[in-house]
N, C-alpha and C positions, 0 to 999 in steps of 0.2 A: 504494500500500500504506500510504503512513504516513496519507495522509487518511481512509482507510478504519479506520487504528485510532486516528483523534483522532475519526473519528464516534461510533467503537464506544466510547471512552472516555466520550465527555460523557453519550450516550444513558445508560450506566451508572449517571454520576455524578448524574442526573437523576431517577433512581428514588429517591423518598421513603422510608427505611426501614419505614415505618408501610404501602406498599403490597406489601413485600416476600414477603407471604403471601398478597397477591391473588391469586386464582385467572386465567387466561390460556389459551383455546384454542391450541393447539401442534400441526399437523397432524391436526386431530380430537380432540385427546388433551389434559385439565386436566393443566394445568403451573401450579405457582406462579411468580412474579419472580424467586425466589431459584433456584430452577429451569432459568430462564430466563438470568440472571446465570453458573449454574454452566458452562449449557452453551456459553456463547461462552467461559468461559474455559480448558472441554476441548479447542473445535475450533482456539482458536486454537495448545494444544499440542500438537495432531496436527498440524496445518501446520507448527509450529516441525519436529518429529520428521523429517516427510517433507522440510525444507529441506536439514536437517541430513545426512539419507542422503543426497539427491539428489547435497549438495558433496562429500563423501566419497567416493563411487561417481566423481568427476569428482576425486580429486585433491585436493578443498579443506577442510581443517580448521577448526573456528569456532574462533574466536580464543583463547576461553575453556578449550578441549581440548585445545591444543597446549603446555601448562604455563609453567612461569615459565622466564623467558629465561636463556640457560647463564648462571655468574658470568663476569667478565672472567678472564683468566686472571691471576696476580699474577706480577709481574716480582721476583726474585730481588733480596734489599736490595743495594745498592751499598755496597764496602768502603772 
């Protein structure tokens, strides 16, 4: 997974701004780059989404969702 998103990274970062309006066959269908760009960064928030059910439905909370950790509790000043 993580090599798949340093691939999906570079390919990215490799796209020329000036080609971002190129035109690009897409299952039959003209797609621009930018187009292109948007839709890996939809599917890869639907994977996040369905991760996220998947851990949930099992018990597991992402880290981010579970809040900020209780305060310690304070110990009563000493007289």
């Amino acid at each position: 997974l993580k090599t798949s998103f340093v691939h999906a990274r570079r390919a990215v970062e490799s796209v020329p701004d000036a080609d971002l309006d190129k035109s690009v066959k897409f299952f039959g269908t003209d797609k621009t780059e930018r187009q292109m760009l948007i839709l890996i960064l939809n599917h890869a928030h639907e994977h996040l989404g369905q991760s996220i059910a998947y851990a949930r439905v099992n018990g597991v909370a992402p880290p981010w969702s579970e809040g900020a950790p209780p305060a310690p509790e304070k110990k009563p000043a000493a007289k």
